[in-house]
C-alpha positions in Angstrom: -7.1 27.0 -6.5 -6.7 27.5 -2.7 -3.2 27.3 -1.3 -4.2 24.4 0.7 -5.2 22.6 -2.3 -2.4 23.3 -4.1 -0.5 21.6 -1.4 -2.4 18.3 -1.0 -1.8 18.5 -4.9 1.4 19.2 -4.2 1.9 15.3 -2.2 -0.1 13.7 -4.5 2.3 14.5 -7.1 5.4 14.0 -5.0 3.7 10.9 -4.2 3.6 9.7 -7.7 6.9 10.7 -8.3 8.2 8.1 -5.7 5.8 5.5 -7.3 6.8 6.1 -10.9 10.9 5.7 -9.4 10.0 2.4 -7.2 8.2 0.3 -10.1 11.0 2.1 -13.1 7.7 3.4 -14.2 9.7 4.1 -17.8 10.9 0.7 -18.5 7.6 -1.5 -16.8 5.5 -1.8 -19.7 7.9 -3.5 -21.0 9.1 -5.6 -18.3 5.3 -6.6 -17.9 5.6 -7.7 -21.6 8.2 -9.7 -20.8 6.5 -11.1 -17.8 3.4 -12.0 -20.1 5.7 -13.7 -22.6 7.0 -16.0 -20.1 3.8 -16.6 -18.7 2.5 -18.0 -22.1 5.6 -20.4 -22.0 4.1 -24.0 -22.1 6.8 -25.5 -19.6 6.5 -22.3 -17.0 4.8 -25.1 -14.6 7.9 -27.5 -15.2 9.1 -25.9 -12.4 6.2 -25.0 -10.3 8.6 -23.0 -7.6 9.7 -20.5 -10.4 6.5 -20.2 -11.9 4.7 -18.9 -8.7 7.7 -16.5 -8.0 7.0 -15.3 -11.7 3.3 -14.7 -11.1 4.4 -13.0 -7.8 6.5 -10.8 -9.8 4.0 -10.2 -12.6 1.3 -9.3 -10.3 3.0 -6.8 -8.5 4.3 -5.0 -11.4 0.7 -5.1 -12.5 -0.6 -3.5 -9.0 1.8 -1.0 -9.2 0.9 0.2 -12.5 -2.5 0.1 -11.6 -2.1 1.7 -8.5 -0.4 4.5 -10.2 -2.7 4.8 -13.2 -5.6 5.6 -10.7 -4.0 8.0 -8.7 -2.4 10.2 -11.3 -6.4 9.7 -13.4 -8.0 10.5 -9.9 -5.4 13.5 -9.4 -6.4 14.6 -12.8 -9.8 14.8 -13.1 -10.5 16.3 -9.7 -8.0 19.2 -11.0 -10.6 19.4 -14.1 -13.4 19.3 -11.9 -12.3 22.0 -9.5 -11.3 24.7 -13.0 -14.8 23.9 -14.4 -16.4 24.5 -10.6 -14.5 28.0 -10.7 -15.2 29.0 -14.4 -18.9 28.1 -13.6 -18.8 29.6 -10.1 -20.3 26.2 -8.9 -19.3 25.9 -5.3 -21.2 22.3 -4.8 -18.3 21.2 -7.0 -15.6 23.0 -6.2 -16.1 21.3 -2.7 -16.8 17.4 -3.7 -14.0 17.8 -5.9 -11.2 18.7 -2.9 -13.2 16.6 -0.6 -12.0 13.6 -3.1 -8.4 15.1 -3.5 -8.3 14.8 0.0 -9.1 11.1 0.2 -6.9 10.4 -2.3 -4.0 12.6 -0.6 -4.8 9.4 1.9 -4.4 6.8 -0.5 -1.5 8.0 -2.4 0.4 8.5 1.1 -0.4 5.1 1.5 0.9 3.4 -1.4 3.9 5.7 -1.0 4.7 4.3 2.3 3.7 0.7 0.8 6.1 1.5 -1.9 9.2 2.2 0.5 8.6 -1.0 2.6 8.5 -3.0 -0.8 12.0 -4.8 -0.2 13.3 -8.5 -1.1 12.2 -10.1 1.9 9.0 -8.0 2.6 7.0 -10.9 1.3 8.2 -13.4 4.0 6.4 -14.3 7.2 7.1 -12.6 10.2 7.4 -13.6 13.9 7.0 -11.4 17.0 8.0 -12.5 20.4 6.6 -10.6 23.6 8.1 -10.9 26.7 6.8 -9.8 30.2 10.3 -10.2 32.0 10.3 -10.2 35.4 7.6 -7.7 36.4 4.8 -9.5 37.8 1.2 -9.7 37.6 1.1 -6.1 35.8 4.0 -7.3 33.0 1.9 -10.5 32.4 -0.9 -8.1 31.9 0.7 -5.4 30.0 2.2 -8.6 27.7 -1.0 -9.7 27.2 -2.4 -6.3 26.0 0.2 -5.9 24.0 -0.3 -8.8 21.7 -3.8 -8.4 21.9 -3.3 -5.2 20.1 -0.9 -6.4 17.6 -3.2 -9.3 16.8 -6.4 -6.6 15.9 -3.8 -4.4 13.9 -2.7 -7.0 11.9 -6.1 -8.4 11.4 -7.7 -5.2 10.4 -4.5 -4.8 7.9 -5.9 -7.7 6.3 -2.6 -10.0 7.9 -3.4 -13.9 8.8 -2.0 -14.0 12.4 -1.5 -17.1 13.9 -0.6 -17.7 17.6 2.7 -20.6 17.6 2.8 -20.5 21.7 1.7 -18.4 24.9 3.0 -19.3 28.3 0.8 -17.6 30.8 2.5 -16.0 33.6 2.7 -16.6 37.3 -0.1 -15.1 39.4 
């Protein structure tokens, strides 16, 4: 294997590493048995509040696995892929094969950095107030740009963004 495929291996394993310590990858097949025990509780509902906080719980324990599962499958197979291509001196699939460990160096850095922001509260709304200050005309427009741009990030994130108030500026 190239050296630069041995380093994008190289993240995608330190990547799973930092996966595996996030979720307690050891001890979350069983935790997920636990989950699915109290799920199948007939007075879960009793208490509606808990029960959606359980579910939250469950299904992000579940996403994690999955996540990880497919990355360290992916990772796998691609490594396969690219010994065959070299026994069989088949360039075609030497190349799909890094092409896809190259995508998937993408997703694994981004379930990495999904995996560090994954705190307590990282499931609570958020507000973002943006001020143009005293500036004018220009800070009103710069304001305006500004929020336009975090409105498309979020939205292409997949975020629901909704506007609470916008005071337009003096002109």
């Amino acid at each position: 294997m190239r050296a630069e495929i041995q380093g994008i291996v190289a993240e995608v394993e330190k990547s799973l590493v930092l996966l595996a310590q996030r979720m307690d990858r050891e001890t979350a097949p069983h935790r997920l048995e636990e989950f699915n025990a109290r799920v199948e509780d007939p007075t879960l509902w009793d208490n509606p509040e808990n029960a959606q906080k359980l579910m939250r719980e469950r299904q992000a324990l579940v996403d994690a696995m999955e996540s990880y599962d497919t990355i360290a499958g992916d990772l796998s197979d691609n490594i396969e892929l690219i010994e065959l291509g070299e026994m069989e001196g088949d360039a075609e699939v030497i190349k799909e094969a890094e092409e896809a460990l190259k995508l998937l160096k993408k997703k694994a850095a981004e379930k990495e950095l999904e995996a560090l922001l994954d705190g307590e509260a990282d499931a609570n709304d958020t507000f973002l107030e943006i001020n143009s200050g005293a500036g004018g005309t220009e800070s009103c427009d710069w304001a305006s740009m500004l929020a336009r741009m975090y409105v498309r990030w979020a939205e292409k994130k997949g975020y629901k963004v909704e506007l609470q108030a916008e005071s337009a500026g003096e002109e």
